[in-house]
mmCIF file of the N, C-alpha and C atoms, coordinates in Angstrom:
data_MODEL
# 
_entry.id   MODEL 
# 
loop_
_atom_site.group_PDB 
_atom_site.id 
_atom_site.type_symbol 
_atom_site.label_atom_id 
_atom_site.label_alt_id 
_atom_site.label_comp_id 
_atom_site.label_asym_id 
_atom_site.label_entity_id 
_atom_site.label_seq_id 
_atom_site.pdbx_PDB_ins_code 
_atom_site.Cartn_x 
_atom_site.Cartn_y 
_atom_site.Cartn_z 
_atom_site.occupancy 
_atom_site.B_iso_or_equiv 
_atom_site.pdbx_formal_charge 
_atom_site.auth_seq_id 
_atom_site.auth_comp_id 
_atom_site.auth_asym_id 
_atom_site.auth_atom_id 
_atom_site.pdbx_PDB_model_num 
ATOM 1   N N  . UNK A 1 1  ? -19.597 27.774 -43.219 1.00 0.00 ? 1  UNK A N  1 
ATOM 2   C CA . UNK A 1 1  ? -20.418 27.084 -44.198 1.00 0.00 ? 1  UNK A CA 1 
ATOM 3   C C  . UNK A 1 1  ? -20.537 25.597 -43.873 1.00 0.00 ? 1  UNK A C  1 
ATOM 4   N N  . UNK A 1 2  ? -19.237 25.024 -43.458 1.00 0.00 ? 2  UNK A N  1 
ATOM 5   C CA . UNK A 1 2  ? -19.488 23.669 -43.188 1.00 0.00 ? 2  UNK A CA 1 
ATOM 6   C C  . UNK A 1 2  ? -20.371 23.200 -41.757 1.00 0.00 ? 2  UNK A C  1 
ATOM 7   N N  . UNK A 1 3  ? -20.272 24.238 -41.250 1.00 0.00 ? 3  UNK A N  1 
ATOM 8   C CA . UNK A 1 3  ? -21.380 23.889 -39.492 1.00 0.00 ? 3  UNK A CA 1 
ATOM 9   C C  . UNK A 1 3  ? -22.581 24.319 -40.115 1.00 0.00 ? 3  UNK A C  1 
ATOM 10  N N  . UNK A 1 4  ? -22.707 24.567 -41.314 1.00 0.00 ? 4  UNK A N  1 
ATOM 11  C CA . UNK A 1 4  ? -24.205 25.064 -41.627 1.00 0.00 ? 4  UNK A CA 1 
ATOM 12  C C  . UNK A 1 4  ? -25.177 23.680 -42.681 1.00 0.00 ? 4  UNK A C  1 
ATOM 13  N N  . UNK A 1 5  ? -23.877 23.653 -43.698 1.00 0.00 ? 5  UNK A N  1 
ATOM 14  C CA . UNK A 1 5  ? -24.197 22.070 -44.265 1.00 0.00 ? 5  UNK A CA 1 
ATOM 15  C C  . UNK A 1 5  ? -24.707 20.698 -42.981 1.00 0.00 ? 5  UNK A C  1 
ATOM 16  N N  . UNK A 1 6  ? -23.537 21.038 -42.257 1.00 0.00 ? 6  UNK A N  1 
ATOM 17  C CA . UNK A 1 6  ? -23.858 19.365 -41.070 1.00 0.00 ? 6  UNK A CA 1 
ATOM 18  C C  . UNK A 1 6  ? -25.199 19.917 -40.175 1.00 0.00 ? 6  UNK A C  1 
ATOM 19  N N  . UNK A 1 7  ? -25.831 20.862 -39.638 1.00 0.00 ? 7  UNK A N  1 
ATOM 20  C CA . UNK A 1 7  ? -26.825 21.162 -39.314 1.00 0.00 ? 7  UNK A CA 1 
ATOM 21  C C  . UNK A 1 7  ? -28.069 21.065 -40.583 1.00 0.00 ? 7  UNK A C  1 
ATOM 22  N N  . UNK A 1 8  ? -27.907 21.358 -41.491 1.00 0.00 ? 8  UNK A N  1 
ATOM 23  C CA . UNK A 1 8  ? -29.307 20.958 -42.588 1.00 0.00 ? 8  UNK A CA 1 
ATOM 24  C C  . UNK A 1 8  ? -29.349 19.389 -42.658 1.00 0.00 ? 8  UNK A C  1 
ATOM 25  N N  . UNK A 1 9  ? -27.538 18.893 -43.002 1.00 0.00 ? 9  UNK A N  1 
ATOM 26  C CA . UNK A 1 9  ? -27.510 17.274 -42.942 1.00 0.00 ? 9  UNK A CA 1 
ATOM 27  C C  . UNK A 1 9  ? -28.750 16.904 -41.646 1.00 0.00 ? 9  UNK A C  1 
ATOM 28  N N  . UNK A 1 10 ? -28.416 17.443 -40.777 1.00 0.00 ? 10 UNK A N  1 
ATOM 29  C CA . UNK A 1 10 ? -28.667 16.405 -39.599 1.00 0.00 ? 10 UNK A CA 1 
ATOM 30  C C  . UNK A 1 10 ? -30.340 16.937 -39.610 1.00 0.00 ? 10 UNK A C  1 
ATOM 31  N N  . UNK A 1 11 ? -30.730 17.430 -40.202 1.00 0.00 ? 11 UNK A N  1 
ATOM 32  C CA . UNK A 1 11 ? -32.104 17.980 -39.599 1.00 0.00 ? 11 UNK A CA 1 
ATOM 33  C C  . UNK A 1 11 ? -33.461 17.045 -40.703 1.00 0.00 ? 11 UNK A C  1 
ATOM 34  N N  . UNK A 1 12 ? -32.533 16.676 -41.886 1.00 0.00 ? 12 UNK A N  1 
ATOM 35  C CA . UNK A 1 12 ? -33.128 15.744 -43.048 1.00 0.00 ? 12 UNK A CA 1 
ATOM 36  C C  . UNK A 1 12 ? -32.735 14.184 -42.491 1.00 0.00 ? 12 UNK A C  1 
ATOM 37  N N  . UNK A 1 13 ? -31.912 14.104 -41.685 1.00 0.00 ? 13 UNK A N  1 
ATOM 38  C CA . UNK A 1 13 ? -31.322 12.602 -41.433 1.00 0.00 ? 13 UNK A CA 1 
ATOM 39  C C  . UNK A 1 13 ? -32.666 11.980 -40.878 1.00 0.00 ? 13 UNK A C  1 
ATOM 40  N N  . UNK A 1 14 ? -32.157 10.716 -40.869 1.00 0.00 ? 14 UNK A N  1 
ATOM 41  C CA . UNK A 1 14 ? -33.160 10.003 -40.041 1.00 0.00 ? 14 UNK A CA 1 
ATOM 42  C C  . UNK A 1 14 ? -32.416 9.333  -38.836 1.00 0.00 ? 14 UNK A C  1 
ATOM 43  N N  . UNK A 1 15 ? -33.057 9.271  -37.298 1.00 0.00 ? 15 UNK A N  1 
ATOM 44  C CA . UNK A 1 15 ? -32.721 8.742  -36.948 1.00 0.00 ? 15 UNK A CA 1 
ATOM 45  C C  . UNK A 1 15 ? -33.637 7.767  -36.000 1.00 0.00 ? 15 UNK A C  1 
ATOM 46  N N  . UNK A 1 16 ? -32.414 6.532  -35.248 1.00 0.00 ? 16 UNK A N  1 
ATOM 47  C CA . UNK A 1 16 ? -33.741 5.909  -33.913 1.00 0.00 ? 16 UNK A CA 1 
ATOM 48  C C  . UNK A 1 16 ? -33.476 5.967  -33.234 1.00 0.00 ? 16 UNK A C  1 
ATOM 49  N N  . UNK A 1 17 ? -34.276 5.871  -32.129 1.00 0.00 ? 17 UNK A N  1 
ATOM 50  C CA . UNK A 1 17 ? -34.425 5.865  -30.919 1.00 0.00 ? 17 UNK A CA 1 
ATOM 51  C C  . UNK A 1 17 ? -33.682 4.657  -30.527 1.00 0.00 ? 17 UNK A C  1 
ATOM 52  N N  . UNK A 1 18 ? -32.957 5.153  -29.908 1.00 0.00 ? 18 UNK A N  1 
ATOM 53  C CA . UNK A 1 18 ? -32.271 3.533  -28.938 1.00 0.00 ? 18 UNK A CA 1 
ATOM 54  C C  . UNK A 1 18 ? -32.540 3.444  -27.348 1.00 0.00 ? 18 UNK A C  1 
ATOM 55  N N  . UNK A 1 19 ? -32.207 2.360  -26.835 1.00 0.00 ? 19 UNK A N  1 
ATOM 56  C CA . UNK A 1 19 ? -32.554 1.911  -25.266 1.00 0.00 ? 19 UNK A CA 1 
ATOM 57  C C  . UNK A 1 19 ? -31.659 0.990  -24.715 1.00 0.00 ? 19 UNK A C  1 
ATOM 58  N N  . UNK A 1 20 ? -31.119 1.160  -23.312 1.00 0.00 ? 20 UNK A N  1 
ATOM 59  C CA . UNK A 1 20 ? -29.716 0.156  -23.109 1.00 0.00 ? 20 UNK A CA 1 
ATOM 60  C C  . UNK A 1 20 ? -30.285 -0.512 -22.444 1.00 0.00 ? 20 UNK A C  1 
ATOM 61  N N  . UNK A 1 21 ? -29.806 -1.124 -21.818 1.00 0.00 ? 21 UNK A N  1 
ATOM 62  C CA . UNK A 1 21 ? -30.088 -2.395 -20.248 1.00 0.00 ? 21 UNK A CA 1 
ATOM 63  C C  . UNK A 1 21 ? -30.526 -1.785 -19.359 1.00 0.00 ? 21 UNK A C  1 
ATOM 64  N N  . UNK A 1 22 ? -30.344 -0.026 -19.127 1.00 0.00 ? 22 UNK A N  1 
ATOM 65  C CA . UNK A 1 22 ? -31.059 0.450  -17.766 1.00 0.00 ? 22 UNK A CA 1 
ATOM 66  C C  . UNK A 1 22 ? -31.967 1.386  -18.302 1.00 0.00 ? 22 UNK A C  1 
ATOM 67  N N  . UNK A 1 23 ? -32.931 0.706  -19.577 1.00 0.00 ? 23 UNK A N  1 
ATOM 68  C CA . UNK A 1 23 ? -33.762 1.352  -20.279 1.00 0.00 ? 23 UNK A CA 1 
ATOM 69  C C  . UNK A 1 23 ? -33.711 3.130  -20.004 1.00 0.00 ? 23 UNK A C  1 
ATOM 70  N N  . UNK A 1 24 ? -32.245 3.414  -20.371 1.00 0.00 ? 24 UNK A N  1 
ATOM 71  C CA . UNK A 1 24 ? -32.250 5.187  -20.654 1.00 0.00 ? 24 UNK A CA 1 
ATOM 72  C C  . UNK A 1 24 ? -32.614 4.990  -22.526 1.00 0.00 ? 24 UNK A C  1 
ATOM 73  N N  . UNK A 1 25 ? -32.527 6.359  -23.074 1.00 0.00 ? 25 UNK A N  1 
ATOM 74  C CA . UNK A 1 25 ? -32.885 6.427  -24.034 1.00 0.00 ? 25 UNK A CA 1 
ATOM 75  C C  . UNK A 1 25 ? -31.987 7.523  -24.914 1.00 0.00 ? 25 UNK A C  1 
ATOM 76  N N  . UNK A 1 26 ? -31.932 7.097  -25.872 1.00 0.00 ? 26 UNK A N  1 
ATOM 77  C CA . UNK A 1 26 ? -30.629 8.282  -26.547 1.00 0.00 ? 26 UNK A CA 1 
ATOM 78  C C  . UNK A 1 26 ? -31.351 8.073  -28.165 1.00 0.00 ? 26 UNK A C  1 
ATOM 79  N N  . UNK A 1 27 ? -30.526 8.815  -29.000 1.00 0.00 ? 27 UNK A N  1 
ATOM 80  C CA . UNK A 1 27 ? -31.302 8.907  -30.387 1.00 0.00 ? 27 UNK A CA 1 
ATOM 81  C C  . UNK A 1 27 ? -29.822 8.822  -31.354 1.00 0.00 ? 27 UNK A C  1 
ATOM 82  N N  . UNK A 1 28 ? -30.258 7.817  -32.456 1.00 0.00 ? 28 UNK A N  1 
ATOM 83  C CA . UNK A 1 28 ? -28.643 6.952  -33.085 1.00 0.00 ? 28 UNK A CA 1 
ATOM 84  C C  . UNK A 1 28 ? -28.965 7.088  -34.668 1.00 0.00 ? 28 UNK A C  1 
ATOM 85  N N  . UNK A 1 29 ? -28.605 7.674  -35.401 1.00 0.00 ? 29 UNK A N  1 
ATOM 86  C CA . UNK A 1 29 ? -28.613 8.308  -36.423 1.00 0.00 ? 29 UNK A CA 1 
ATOM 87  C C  . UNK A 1 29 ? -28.489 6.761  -37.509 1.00 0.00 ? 29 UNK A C  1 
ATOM 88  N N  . UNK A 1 30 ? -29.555 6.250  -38.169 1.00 0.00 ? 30 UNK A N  1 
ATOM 89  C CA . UNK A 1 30 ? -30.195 5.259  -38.770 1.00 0.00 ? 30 UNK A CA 1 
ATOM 90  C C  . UNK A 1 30 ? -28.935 4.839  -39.838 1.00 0.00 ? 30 UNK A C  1 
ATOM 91  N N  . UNK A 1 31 ? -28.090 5.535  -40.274 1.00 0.00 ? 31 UNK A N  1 
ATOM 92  C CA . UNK A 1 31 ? -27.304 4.674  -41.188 1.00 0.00 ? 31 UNK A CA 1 
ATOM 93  C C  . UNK A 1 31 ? -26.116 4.272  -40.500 1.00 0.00 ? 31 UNK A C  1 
ATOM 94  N N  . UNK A 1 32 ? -25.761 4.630  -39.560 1.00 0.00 ? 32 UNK A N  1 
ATOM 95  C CA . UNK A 1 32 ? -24.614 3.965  -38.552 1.00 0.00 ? 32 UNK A CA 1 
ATOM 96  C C  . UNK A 1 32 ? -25.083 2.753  -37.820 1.00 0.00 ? 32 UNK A C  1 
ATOM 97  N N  . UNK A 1 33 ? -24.050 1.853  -37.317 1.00 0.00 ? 33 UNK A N  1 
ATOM 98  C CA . UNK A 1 33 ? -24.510 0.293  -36.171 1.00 0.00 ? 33 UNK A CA 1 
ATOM 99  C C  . UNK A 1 33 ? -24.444 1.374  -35.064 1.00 0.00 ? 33 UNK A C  1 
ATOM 100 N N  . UNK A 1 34 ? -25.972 0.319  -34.550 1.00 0.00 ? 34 UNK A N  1 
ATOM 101 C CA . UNK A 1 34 ? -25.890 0.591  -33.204 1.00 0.00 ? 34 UNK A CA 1 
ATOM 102 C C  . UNK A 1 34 ? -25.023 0.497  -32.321 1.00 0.00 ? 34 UNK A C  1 
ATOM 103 N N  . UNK A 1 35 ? -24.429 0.845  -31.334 1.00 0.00 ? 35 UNK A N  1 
ATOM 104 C CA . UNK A 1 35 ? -23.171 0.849  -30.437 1.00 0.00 ? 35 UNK A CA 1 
ATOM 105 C C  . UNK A 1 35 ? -23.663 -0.371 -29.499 1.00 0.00 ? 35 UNK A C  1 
ATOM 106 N N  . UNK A 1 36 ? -22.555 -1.060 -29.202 1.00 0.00 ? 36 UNK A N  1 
ATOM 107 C CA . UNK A 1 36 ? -22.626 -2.507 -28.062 1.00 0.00 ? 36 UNK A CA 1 
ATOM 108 C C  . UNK A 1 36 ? -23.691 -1.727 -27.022 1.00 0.00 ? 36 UNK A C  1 
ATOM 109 N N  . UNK A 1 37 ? -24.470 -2.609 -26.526 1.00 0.00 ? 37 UNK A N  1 
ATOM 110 C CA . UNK A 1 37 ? -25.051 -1.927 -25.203 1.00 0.00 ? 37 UNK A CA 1 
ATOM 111 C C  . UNK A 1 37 ? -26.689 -1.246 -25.316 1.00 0.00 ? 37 UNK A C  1 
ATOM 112 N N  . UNK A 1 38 ? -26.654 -1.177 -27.004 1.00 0.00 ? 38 UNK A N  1 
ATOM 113 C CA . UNK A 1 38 ? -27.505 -0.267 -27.093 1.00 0.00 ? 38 UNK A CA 1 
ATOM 114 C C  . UNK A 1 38 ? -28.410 -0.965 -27.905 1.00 0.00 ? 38 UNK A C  1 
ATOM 115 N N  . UNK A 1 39 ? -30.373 -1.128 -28.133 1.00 0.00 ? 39 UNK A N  1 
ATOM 116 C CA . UNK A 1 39 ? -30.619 -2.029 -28.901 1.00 0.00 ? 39 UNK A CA 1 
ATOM 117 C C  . UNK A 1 39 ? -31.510 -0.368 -29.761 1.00 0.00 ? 39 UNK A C  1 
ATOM 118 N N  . UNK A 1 40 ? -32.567 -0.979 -31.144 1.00 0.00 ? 40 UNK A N  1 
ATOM 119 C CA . UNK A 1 40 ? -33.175 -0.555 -31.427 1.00 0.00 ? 40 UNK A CA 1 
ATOM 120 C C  . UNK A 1 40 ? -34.909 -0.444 -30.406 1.00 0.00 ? 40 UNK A C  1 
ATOM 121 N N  . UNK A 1 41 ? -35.028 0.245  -30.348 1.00 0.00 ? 41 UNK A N  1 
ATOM 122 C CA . UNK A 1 41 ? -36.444 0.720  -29.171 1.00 0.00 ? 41 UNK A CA 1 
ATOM 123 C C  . UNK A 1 41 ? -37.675 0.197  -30.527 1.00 0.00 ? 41 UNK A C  1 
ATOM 124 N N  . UNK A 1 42 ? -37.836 0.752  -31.602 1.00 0.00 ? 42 UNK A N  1 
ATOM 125 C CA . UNK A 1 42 ? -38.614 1.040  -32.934 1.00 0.00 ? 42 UNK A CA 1 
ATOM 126 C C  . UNK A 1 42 ? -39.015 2.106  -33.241 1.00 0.00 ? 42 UNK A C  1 
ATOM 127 N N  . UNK A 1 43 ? -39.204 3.402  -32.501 1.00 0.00 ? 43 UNK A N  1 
ATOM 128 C CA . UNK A 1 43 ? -38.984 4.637  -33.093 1.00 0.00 ? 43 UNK A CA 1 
ATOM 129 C C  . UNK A 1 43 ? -38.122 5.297  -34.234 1.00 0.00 ? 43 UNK A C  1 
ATOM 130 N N  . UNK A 1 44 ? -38.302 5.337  -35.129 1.00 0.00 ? 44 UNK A N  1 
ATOM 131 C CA . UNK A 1 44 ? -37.341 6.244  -35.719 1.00 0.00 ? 44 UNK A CA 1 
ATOM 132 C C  . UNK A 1 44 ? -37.755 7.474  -36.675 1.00 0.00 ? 44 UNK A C  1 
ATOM 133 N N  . UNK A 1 45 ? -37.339 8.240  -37.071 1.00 0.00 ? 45 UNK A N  1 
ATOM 134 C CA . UNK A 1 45 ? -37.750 9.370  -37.732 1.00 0.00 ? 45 UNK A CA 1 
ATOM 135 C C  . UNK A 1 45 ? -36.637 10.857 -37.794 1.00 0.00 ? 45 UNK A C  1 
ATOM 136 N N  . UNK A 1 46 ? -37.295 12.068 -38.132 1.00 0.00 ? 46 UNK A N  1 
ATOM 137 C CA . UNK A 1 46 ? -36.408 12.929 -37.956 1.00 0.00 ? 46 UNK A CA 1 
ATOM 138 C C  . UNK A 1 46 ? -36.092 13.098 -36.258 1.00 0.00 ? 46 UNK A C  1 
ATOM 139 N N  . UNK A 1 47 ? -34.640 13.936 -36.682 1.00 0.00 ? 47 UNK A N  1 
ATOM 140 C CA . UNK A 1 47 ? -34.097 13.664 -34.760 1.00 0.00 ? 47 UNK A CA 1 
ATOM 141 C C  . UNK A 1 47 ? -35.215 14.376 -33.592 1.00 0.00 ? 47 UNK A C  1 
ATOM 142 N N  . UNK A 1 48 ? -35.808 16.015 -34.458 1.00 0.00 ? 48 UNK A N  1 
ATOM 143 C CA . UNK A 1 48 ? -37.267 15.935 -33.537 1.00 0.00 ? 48 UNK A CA 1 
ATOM 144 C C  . UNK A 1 48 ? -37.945 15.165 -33.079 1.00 0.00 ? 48 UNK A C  1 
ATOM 145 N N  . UNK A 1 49 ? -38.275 14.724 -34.099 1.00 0.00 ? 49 UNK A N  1 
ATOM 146 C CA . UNK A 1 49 ? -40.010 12.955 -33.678 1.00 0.00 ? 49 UNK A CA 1 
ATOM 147 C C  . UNK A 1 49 ? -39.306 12.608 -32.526 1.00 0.00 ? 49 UNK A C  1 
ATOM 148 N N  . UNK A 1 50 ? -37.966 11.868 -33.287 1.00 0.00 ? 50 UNK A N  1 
ATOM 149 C CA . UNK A 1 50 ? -37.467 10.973 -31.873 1.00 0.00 ? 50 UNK A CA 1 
ATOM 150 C C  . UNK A 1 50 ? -36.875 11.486 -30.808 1.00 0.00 ? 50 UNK A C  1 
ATOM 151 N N  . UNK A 1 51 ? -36.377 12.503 -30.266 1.00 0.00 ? 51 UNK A N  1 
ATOM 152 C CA . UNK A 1 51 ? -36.800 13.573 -29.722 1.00 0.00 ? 51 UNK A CA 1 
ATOM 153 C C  . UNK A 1 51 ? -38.178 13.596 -28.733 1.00 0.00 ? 51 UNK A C  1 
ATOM 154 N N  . UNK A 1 52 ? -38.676 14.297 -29.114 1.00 0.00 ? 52 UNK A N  1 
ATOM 155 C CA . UNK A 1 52 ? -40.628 13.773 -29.009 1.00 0.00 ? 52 UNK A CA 1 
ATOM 156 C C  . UNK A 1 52 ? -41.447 12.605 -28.328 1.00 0.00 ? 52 UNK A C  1 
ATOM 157 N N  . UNK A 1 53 ? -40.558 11.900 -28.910 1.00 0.00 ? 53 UNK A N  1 
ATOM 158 C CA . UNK A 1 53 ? -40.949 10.918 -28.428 1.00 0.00 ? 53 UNK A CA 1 
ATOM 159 C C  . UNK A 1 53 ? -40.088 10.149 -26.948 1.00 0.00 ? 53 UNK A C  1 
ATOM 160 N N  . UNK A 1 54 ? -39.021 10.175 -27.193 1.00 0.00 ? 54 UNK A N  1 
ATOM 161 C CA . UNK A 1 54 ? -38.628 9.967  -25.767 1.00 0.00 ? 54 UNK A CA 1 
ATOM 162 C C  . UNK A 1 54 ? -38.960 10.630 -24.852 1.00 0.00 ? 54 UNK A C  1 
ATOM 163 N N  . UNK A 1 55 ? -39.462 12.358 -24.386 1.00 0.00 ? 55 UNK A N  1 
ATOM 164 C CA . UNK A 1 55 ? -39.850 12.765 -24.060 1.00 0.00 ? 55 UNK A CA 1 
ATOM 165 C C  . UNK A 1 55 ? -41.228 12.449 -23.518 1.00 0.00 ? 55 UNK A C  1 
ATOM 166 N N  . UNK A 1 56 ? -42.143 11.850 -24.422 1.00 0.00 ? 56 UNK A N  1 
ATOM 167 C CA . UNK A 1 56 ? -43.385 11.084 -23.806 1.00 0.00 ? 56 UNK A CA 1 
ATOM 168 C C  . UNK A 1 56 ? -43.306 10.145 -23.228 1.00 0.00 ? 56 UNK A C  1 
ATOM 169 N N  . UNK A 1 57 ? -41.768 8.805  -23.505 1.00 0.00 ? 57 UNK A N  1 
ATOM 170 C CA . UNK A 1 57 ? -42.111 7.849  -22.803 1.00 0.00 ? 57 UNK A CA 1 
ATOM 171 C C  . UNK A 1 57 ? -40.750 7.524  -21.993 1.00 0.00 ? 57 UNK A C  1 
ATOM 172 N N  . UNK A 1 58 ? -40.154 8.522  -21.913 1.00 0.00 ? 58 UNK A N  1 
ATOM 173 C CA . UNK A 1 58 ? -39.176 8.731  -20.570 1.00 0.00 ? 58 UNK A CA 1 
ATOM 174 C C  . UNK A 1 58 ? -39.440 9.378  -19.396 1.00 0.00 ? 58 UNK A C  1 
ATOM 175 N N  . UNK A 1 59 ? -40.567 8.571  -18.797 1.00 0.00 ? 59 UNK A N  1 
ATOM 176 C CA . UNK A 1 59 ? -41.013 9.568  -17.826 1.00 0.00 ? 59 UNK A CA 1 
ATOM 177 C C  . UNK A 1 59 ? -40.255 9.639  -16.560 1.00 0.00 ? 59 UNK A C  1 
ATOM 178 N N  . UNK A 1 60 ? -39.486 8.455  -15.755 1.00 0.00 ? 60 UNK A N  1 
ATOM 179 C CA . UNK A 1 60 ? -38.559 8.600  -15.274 1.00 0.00 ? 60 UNK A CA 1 
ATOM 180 C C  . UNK A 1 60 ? -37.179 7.999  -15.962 1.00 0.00 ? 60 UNK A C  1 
ATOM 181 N N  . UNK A 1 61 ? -36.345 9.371  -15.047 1.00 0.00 ? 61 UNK A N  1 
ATOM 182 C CA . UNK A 1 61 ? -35.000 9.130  -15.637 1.00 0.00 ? 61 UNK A CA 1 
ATOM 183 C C  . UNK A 1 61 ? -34.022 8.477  -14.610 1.00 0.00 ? 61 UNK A C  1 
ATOM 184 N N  . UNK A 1 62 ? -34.403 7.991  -13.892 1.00 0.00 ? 62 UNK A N  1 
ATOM 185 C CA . UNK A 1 62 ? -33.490 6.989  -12.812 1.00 0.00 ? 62 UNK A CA 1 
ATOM 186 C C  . UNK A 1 62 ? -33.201 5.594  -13.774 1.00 0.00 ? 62 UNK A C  1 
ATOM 187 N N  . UNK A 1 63 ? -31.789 4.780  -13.521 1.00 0.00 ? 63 UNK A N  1 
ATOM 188 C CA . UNK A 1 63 ? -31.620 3.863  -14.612 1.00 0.00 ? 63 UNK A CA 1 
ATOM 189 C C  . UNK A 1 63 ? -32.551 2.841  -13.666 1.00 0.00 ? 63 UNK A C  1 
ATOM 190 N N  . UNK A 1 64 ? -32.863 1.983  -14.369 1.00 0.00 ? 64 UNK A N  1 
ATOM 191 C CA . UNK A 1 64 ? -33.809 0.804  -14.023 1.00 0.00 ? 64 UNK A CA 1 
ATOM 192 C C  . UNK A 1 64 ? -33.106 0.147  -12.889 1.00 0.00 ? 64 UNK A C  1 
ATOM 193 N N  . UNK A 1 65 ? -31.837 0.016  -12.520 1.00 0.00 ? 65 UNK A N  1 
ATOM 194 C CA . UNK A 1 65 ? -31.208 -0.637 -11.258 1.00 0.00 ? 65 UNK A CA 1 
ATOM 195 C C  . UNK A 1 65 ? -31.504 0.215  -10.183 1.00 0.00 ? 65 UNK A C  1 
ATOM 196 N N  . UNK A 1 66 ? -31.748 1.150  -10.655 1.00 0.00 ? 66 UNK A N  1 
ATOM 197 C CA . UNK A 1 66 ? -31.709 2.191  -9.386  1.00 0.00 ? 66 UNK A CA 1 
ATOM 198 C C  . UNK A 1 66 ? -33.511 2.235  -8.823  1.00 0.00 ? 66 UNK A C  1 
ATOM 199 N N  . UNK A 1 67 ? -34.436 2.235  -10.199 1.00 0.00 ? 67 UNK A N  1 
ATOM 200 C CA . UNK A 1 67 ? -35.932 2.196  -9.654  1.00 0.00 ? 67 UNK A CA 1 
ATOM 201 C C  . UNK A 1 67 ? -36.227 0.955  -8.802  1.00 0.00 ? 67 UNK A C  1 
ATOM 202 N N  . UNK A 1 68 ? -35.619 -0.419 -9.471  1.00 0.00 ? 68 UNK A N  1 
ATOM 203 C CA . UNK A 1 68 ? -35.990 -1.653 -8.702  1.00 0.00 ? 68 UNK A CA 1 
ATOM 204 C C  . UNK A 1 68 ? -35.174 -1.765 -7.318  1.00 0.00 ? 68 UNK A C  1 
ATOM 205 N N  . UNK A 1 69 ? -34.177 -1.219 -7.391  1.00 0.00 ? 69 UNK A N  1 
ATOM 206 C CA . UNK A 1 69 ? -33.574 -0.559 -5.718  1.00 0.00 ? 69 UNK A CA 1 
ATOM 207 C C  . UNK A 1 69 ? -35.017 -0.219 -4.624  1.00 0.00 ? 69 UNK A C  1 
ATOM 208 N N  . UNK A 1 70 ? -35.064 0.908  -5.367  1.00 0.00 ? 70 UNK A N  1 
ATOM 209 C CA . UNK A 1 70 ? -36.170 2.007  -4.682  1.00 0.00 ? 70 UNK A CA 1 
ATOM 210 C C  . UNK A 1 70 ? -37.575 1.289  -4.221  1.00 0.00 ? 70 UNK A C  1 
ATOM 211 N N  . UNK A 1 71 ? -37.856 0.256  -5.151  1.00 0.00 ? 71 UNK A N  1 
ATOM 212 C CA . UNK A 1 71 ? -38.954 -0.483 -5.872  1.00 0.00 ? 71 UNK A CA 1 
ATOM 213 C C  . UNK A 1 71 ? -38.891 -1.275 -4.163  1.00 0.00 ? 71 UNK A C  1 
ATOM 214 N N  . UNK A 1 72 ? -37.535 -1.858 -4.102  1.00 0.00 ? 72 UNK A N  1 
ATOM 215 C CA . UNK A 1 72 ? -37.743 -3.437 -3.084  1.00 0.00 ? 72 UNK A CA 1 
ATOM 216 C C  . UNK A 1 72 ? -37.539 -2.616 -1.799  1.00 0.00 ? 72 UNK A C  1 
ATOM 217 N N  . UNK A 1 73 ? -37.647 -1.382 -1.543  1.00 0.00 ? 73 UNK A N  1 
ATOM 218 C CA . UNK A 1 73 ? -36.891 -0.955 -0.114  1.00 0.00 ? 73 UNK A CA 1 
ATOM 219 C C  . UNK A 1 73 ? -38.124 -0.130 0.308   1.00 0.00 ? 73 UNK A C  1 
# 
């Protein structure tokens, strides 16, 4: 019963989209602080949307040190 409550919890939650320094992307559940490292992107919504949405604009998943590597060589 209780893995069934925290699954409805989480499906009504809201959350955002976050983005670090090597612009990856993860999704941070709106009433908690963001974790060091990590800023707000401005997405937020149910964990689908945001979800969804990183999916459209994560098109590569190499961290950004690694594209501007690739980028200068």
């Amino acid at each position: 019963m209780l893995m069934q409550f925290m699954f409805e919890e989480e499906e009504s939650s809201l959350f955002l989209v976050v983005i670090n320094h090597e612009e990856q992307y993860s999704i941070w559940p709106k009433e908690r602080k963001i974790p060091k490292g990590w800023k707000a992107e401005g997405k937020e919504g149910t964990k689908q949307k945001c979800l969804d949405h990183i999916e459209k604009v994560w098109t590569d998943m190499r961290p950004l040190s690694l594209r501007k590597k690739t980028e200068d060589a």
